[in-house]
ROVEX-964868 format. One record per residue (C-alpha): residue number from 1; y, z, x; chain. Coordinates in Angstrom, 2 decimals. Layout:
N
    i       py       pz       px  ch
  NUM        Y        Z        X   A
...
END
This chain:
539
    i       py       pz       px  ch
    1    62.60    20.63   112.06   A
    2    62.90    21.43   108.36   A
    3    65.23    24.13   108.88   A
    4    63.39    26.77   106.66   A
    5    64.49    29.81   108.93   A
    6    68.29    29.19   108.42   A
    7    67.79    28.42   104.78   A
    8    70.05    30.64   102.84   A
    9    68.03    32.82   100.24   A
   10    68.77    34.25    97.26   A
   11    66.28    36.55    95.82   A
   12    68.29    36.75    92.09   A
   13    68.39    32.90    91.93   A
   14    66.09    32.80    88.69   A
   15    68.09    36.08    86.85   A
   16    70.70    35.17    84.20   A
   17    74.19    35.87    85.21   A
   18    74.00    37.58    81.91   A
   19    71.61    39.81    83.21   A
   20    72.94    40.69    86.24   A
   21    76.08    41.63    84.57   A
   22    74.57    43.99    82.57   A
   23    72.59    46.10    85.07   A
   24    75.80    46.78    86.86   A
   25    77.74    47.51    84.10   A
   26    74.96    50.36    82.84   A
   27    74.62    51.35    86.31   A
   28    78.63    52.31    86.13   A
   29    77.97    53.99    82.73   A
   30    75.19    55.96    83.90   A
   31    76.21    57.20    87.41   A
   32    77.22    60.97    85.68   A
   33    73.97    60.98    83.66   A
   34    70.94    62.85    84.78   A
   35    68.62    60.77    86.93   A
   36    66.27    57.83    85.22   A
   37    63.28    55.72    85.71   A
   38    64.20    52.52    86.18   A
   39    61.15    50.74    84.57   A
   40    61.50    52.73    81.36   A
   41    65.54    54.55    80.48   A
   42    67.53    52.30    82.05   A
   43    65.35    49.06    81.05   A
   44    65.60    50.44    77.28   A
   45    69.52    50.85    77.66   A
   46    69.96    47.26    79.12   A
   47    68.14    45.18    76.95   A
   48    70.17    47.54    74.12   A
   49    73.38    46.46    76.09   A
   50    72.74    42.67    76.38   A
   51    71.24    43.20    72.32   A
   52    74.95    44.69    71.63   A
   53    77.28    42.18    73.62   A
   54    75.08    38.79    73.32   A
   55    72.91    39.46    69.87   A
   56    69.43    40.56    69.64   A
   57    66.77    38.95    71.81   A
   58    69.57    35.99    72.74   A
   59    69.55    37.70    76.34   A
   60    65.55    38.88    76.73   A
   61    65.39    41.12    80.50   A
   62    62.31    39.79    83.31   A
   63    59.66    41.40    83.86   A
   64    59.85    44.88    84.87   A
   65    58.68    43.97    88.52   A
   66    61.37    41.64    88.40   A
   67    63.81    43.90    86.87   A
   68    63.15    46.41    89.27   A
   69    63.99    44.07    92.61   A
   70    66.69    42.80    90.91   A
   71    68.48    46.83    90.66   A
   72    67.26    46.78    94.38   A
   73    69.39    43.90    95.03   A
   74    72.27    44.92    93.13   A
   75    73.46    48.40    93.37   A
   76    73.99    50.03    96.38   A
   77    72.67    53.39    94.95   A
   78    69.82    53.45    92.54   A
   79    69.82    54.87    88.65   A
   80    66.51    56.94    90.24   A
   81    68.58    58.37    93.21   A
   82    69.08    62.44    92.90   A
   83    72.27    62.61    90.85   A
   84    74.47    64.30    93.48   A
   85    73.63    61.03    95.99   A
   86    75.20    58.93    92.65   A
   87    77.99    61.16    91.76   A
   88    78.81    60.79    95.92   A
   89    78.70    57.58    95.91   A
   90    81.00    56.74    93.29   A
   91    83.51    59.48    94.47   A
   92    83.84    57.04    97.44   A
   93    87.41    54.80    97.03   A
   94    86.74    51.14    96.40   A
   95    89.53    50.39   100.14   A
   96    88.91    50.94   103.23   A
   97    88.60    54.72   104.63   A
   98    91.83    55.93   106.41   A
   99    92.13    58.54   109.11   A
  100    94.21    61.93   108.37   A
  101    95.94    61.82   112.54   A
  102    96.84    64.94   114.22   A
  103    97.89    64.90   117.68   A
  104    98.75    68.58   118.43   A
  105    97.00    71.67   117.47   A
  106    98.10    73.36   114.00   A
  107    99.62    69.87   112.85   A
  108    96.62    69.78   109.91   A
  109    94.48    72.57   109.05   A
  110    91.60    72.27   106.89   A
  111    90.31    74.66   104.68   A
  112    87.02    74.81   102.53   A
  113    84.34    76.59   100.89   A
  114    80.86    76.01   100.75   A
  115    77.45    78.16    99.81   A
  116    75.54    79.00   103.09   A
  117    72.30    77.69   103.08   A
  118    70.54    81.33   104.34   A
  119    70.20    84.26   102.36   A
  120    71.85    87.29   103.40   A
  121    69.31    90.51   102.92   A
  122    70.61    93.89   101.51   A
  123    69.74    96.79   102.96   A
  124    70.44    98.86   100.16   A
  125    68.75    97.15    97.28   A
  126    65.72    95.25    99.37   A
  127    66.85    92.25    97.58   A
  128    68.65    88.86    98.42   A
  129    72.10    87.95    98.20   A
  130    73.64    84.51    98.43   A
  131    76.52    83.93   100.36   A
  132    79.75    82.00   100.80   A
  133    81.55    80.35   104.07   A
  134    84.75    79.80   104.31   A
  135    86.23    78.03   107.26   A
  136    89.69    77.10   108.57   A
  137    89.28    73.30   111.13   A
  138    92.23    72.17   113.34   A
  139    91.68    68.35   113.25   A
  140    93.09    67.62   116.36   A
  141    91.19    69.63   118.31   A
  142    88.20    70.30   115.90   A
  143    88.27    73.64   116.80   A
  144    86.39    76.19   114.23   A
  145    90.12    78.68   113.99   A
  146    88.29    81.03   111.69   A
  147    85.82    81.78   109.28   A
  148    84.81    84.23   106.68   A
  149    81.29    85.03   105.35   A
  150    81.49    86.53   101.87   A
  151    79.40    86.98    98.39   A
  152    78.87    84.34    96.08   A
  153    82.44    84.33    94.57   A
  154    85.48    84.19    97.26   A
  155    88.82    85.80    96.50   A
  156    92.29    84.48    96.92   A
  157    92.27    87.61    99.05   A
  158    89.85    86.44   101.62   A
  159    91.40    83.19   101.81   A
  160    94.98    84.61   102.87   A
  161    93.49    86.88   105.15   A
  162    91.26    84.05   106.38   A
  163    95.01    82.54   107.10   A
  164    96.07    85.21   109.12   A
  165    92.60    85.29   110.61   A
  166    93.54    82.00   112.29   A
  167    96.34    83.41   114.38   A
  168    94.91    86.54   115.16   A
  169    92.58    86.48   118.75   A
  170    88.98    86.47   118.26   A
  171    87.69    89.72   120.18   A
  172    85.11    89.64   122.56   A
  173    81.70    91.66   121.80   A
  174    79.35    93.82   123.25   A
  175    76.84    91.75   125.39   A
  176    78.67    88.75   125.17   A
  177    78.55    87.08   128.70   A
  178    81.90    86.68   130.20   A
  179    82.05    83.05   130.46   A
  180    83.10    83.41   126.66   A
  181    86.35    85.06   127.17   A
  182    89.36    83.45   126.34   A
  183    90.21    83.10   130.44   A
  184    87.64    80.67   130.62   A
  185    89.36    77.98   128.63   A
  186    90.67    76.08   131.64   A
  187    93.96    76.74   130.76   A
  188    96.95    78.69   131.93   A
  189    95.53    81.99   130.39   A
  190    97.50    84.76   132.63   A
  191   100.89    82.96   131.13   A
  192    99.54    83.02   127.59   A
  193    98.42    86.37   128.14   A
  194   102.01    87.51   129.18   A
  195   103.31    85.97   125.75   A
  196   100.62    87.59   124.01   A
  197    98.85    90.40   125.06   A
  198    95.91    90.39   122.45   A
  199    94.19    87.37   124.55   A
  200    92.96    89.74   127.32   A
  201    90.74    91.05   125.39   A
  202    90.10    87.66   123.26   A
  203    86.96    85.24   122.95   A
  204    87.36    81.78   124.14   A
  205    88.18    80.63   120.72   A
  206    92.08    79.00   119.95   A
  207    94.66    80.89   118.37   A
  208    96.72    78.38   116.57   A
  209    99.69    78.28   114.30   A
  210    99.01    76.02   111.54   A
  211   101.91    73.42   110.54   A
  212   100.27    72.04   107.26   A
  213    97.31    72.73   105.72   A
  214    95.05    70.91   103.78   A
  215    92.86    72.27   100.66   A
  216    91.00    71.76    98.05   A
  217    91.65    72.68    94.16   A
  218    89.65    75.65    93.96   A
  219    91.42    78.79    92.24   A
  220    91.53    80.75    95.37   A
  221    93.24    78.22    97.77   A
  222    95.76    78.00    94.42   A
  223    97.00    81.45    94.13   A
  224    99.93    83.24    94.32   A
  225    98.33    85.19    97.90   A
  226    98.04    82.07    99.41   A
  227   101.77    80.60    98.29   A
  228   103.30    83.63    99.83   A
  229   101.60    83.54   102.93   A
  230   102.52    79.96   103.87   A
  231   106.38    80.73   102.30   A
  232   106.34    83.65   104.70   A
  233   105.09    81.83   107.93   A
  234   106.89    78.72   106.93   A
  235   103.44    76.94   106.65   A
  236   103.51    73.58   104.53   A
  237   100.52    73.17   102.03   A
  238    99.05    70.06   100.71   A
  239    95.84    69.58    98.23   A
  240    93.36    67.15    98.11   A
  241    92.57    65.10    95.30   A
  242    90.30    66.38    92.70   A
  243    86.33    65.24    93.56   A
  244    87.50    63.14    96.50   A
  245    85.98    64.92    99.73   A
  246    87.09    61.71   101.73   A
  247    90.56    63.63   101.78   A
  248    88.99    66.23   103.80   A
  249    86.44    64.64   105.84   A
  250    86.21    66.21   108.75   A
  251    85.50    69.95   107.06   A
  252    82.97    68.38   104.99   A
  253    81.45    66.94   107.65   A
  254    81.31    69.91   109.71   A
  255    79.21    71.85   106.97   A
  256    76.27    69.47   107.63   A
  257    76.62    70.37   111.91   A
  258    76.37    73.74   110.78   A
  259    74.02    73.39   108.80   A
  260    71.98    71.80   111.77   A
  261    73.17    73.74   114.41   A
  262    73.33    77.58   112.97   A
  263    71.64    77.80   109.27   A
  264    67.84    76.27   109.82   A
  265    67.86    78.64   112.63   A
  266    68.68    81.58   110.86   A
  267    65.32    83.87   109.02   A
  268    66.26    83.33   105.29   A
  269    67.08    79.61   105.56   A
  270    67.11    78.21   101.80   A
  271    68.03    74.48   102.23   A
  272    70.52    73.07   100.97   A
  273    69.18    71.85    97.71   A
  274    66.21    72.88    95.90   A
  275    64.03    70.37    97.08   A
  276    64.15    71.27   100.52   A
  277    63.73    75.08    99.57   A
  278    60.35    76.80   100.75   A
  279    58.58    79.07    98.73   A
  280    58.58    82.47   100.03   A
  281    62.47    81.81   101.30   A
  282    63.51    86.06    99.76   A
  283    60.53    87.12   101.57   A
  284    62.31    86.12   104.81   A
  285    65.74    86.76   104.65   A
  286    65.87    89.94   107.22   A
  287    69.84    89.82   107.86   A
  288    72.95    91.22   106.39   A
  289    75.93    89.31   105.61   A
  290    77.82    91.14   108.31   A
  291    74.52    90.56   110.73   A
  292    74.80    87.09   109.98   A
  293    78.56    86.81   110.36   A
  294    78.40    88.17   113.79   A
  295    75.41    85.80   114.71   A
  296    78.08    83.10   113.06   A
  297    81.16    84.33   115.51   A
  298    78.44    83.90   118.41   A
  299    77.45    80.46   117.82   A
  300    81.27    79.60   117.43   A
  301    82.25    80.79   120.16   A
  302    79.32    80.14   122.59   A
  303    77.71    76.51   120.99   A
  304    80.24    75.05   118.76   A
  305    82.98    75.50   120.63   A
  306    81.73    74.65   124.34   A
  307    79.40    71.83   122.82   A
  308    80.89    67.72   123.37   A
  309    82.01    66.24   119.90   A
  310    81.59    62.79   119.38   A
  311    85.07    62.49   117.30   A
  312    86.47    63.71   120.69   A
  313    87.09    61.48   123.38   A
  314    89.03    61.52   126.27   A
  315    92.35    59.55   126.36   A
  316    91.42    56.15   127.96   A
  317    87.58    56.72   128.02   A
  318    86.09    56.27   124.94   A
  319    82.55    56.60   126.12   A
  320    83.44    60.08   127.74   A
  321    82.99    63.01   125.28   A
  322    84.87    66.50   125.25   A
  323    84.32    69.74   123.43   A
  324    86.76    71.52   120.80   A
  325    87.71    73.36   123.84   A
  326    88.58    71.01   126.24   A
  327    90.58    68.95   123.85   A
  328    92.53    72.45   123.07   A
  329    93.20    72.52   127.13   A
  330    94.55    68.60   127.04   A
  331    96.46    69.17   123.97   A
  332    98.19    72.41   125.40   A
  333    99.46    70.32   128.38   A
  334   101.21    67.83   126.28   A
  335   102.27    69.26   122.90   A
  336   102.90    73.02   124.39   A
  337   101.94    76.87   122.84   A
  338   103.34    77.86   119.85   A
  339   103.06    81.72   119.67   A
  340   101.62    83.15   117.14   A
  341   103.29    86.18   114.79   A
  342   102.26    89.46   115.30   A
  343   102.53    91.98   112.56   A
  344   100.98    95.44   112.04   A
  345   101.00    94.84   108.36   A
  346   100.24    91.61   107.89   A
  347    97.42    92.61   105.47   A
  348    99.82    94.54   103.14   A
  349   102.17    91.51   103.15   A
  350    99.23    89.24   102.08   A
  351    98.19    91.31    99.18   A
  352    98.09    90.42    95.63   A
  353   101.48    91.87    94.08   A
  354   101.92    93.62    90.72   A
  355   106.04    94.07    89.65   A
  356   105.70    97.75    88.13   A
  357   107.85   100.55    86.28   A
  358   107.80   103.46    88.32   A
  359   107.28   106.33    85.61   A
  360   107.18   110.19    86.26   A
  361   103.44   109.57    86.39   A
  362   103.20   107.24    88.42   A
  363   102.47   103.68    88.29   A
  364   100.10   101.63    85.73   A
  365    97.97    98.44    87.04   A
  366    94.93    97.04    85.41   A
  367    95.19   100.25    82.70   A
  368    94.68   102.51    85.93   A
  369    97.35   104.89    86.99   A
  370    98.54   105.35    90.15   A
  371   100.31   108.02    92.17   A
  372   101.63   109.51    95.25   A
  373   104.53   111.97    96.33   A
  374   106.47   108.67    97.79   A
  375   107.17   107.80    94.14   A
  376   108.58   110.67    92.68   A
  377   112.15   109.94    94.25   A
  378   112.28   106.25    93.04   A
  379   111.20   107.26    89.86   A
  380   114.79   107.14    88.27   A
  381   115.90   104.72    91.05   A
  382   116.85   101.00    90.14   A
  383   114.62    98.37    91.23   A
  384   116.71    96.42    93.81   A
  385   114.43    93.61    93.35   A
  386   115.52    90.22    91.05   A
  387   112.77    91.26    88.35   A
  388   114.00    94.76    88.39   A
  389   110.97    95.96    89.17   A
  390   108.97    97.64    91.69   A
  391   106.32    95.72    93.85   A
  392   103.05    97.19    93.76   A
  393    99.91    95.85    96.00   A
  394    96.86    96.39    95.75   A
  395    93.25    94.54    97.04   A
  396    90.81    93.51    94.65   A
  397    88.12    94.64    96.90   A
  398    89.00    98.21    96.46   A
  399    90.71    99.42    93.60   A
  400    90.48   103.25    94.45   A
  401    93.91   102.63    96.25   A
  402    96.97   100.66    95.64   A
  403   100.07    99.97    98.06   A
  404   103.66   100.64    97.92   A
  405   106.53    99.84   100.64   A
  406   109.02   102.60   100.95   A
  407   112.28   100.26   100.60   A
  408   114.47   103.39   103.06   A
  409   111.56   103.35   106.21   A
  410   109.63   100.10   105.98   A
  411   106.44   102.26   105.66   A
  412   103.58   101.54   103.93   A
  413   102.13   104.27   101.49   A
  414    98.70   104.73    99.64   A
  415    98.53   105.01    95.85   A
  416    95.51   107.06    95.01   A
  417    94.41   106.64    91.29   A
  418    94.78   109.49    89.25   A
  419    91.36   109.78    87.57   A
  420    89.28   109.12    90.95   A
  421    86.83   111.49    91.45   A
  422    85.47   112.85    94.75   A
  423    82.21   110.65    94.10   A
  424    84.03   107.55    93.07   A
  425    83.35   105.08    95.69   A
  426    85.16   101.89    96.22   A
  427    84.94    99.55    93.13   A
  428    85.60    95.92    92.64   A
  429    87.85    94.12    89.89   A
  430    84.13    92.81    88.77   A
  431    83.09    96.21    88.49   A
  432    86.41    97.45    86.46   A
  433    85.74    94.80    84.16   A
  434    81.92    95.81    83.78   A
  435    83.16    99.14    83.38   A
  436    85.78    98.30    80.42   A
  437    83.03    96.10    78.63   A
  438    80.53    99.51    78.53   A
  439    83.62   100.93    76.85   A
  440    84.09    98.73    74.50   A
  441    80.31    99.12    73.48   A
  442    80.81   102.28    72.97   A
  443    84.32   101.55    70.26   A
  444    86.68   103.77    72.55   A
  445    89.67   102.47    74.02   A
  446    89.75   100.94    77.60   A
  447    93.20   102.27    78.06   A
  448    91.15   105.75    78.29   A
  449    91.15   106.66    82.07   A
  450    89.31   109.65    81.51   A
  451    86.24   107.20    80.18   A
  452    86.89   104.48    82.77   A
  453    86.51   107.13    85.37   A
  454    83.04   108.15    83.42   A
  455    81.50   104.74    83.40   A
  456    82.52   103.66    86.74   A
  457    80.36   107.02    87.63   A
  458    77.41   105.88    85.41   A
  459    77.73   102.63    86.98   A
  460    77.56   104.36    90.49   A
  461    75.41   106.24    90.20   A
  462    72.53   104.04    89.22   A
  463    72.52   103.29    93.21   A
  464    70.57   106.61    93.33   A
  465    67.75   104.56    91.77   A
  466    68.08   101.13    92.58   A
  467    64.10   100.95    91.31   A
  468    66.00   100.46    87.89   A
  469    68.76    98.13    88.81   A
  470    68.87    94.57    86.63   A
  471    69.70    91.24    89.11   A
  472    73.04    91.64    87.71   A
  473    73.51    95.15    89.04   A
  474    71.87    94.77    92.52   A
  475    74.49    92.12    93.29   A
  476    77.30    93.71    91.63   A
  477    76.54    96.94    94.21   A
  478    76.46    94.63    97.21   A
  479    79.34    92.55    96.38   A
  480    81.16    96.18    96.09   A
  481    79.25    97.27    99.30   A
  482    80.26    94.21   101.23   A
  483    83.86    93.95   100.34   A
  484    84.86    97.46   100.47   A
  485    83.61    97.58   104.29   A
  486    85.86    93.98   104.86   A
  487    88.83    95.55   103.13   A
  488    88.10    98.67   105.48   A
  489    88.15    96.04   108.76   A
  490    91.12    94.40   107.48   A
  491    93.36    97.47   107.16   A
  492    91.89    98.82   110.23   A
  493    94.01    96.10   111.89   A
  494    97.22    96.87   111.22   A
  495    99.41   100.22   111.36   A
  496    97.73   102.72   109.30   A
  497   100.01   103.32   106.17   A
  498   101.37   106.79   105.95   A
  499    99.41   109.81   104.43   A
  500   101.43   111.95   102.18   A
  501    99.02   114.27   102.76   A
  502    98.40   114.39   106.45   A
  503    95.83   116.65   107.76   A
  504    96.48   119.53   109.60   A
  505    96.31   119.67   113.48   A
  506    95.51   122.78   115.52   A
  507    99.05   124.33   117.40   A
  508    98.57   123.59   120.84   A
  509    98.41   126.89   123.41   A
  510   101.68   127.20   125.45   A
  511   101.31   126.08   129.05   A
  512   100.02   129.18   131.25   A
  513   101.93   129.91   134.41   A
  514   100.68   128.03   137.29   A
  515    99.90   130.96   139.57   A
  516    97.91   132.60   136.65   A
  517    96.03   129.54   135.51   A
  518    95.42   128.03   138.70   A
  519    97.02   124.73   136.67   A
  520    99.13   122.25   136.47   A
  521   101.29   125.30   134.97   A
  522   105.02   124.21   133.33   A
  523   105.18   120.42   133.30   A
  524   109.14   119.34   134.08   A
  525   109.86   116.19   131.24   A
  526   113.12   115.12   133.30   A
  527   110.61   114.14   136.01   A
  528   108.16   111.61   134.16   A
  529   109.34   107.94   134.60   A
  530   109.58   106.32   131.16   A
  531   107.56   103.51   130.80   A
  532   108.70   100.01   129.85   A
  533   108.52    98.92   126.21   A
  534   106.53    95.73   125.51   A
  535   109.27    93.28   123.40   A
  536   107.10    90.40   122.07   A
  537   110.44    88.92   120.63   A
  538   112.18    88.90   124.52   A
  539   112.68    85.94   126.82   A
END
């Protein structure tokens, strides 16, 4: 017995230390560089390495076969991996991973963006669009709260309304069967549904109150919209560290299940890089972004919700699986429902705000002016606000309008602009700006309403021929398409604002005798029984 099959090998036995030193150390220099051939680049830049530390041919490399197994052996990722498999890998912390613990529903939220891998088709144009997910992940139950499928380019608007989205009920839709209603969670539903009316009507997906949540740097997740938000609901926030999506693992990871589970699925799938993109991937895409956020909410509620996880085990079993669901029911039971706030006008309170002089004109924001009869009597008022000034909010998404709380009611009133024309339809801040840059083409002053309101209308009305549209204009009139119908959804939520111009309603007729009408003739009101007023806020 010579004991050749225990013998310890070591495959770089005949490589200078020297040498082996060096490929690592260009292998660290190199991981943000674009990707190389390891026979040729990154032999070139050792031997220069070795030439610069040691001297010039004192250090001479093996043979490029040899050179080659020796990178094998050595790094963990290769100089000729894709780039974004390098840059990963060295995001990675050189310790042990650590686990972010939740134990009751809402204690971390995770939020994230990431491009959908389908293309969205537009009906208007005939062309493709690309489009954005945003998602909101309770860790301890893994529960999808909410989502939000947008254009390439997400707001700081979508993001706080994608905050409220998560304690709003997600409403049941036509056709879907009814073992997706919210009853159907195996919990206590007729008592939540006594707290909270809105989940009779609800999917089976959880309505959660988030204690902390947890996002990344992006300039959305860092605006003022979403500071105010979590100051309002008392909501704590904490970021990730820059280019470390171990601090966040759990979101990132669920991109790639839905990447599996909904988006190669879907007619317009694109990959998720470009070398796993087909060729005729445009000449697919058949669905809208609102088609394909519907065919989202389904497989949420009816696959990624009901479906076992394997980070979710039951207490005691580890072998025995559970789904975001379930592990919803078994937290309930031990940490409790927290209800959820209820406001009509939650999406007012979450909108950008702009501190304004109120002039006999009205209001100015973004060099548009604004008006409505509401403002004419705090025109001389005082601003009983710290800033002295009067908070004005409007949505991005639609810039026709802006908003303005009457401080003596509570109501919420609609600033029309001024200069708005019958045919003006809703317009982005992209589109203002596009609008401003014609003007300044043309050497007149973008302080001019009267030309703003001209070259939003040339702008406009190119949709009559979109034949003629550049790339750049076919998305610019979906983006506006798109987010002016999700700004109408979002208001539609809430209490309408107030109308300053209400239309007119027809007089009623006066009630007919009964013995002439054959009726229900003169109706006494001291008769009716009043009915009882719901009082969320009650014992």
């Amino acid at each position: 017995m010579d004991k050749r099959k225990a013998r310890i090998c070591n495959p770089l036995r005949n490589v200078d230390p020297r040498v082996i030193q060096a490929i690592r150390d260009q292998a660290a220099a190199e991981r943000a560089d674009s990707t190389a051939t390891i026979g040729s680049r990154f032999f070139r830049r050792t031997q220069n390495r070795l030439n610069a530390e040691h001297g010039a041919g004192t250090v001479p490399l093996p043979g490029r076969d040899t050179f080659r197994r020796a990178v094998a052996h050595l790094l963990d990722t290769s100089p000729a991996a894709p780039a974004y498999q390098r840059a990963s890998a060295a995001n990675q912390p050189d310790r042990p991973f650590g686990n972010v613990l939740a134990t009751r529903p809402g204690e971390v939220v995770m939020l994230d963006t990431t491009p959908l891998d389908v293309l969205a088709f537009d009906p208007g144009s005939g062309g493709t669009i690309s489009v954005e997910l945003t998602v909101a992940l309770d860790v301890a139950t893994r529960s999808l709260l909410a989502w939000r499928l947008t254009p390439l380019g997400t707001k700081a608007i979508d993001v706080g309304l994608l905050l409220a989205d998560t304690m709003t009920p997600e409403l049941m839709r036509p056709g879907w069967d009814d073992a997706l209603r919210y009853q159907m969670l195996r919990i206590p539903a007729e008592r939540l549904i006594s707290v909270d009316e809105r989940l009779a009507e609800a999917a089976a997906r959880p309505v959660i109150y988030p204690e902390t949540l947890l996002y990344d740097h992006g300039k959305p997740y860092k605006s003022d919209v979403v500071a105010r938000a979590c100051a309002r609901w008392r909501i704590d926030l904490q970021d990730a560290r820059k280019l470390q999506p171990t601090d966040k693992p759990h979101v990132e990871r669920l991109f790639g299940t839905i990447r599996q589970q909904y988006s190669e699925h879907v007619a317009g799938y694109k990959g998720f890089n470009v070398a796993h993109r087909g060729r005729t991937v445009e000449d697919q895409a058949r669905w809208s972004i609102d088609e394909l956020a519907e065919f989202f909410a389904e497989y949420v509620i009816a696959v990624y919700q009901r479906k076992h996880h394997r980070g979710l085990t039951l207490q005691g079993f580890p072998d025995l699986h559970v789904s975001p669901n379930e592990a919803y029911a078994m937290a309930l039971g031990s940490a409790g429902y927290v209800d959820c706030p209820r406001e009509a006008n939650m999406y007012f309170e979450l909108l950008p705000i702009a501190g304004r002089v109120i002039h006999p004109y009205g209001v100015e924001l973004n060099y548009l002016t604004y008006n409505a009869d509401i403002l004419y009597q705090y025109r001389k008022a005082k601003s009983p606000y710290p800033d002295k000034l009067w908070p004005i909010r409007y949505d991005p998404r639609n810039l026709l309008h802006a908003y303005f709380l009457d401080p003596a009611d509570g109501r919420w009133h609609v600033l029309r602009w001024t200069h708005a024309l019958a045919e003006h339809q809703p317009f982005t801040d992209i589109t203002l700006r596009e609008a401003k840059r014609l003007i300044a083409l043309r050497e007149r002053a973008p302080e001019d309403q009267a030309e703003v309101a001209r070259a939003l209308t040339e702008l406009q009305n190119r949709t009559d021929a979109p034949e003629t549209w550049t790339r750049t204009e076919r998305k610019r009139h979906t983006r506006d398409q798109h987010r002016a119908a999700a700004q109408s959804r979002d208001i539609a939520r809430g209490d309408a604002p107030a109308d300053d111009h209400p239309p007119l309603a027809v007089v009623p007729t006066p009630f007919e005798p009964a013995e002439e009408s054959g009726g229900w003739g003169e109706v006494d009101l001291s008769s009716i029984e009043a009915a009882q007023v719901f009082d969320p806020d009650a014992p």
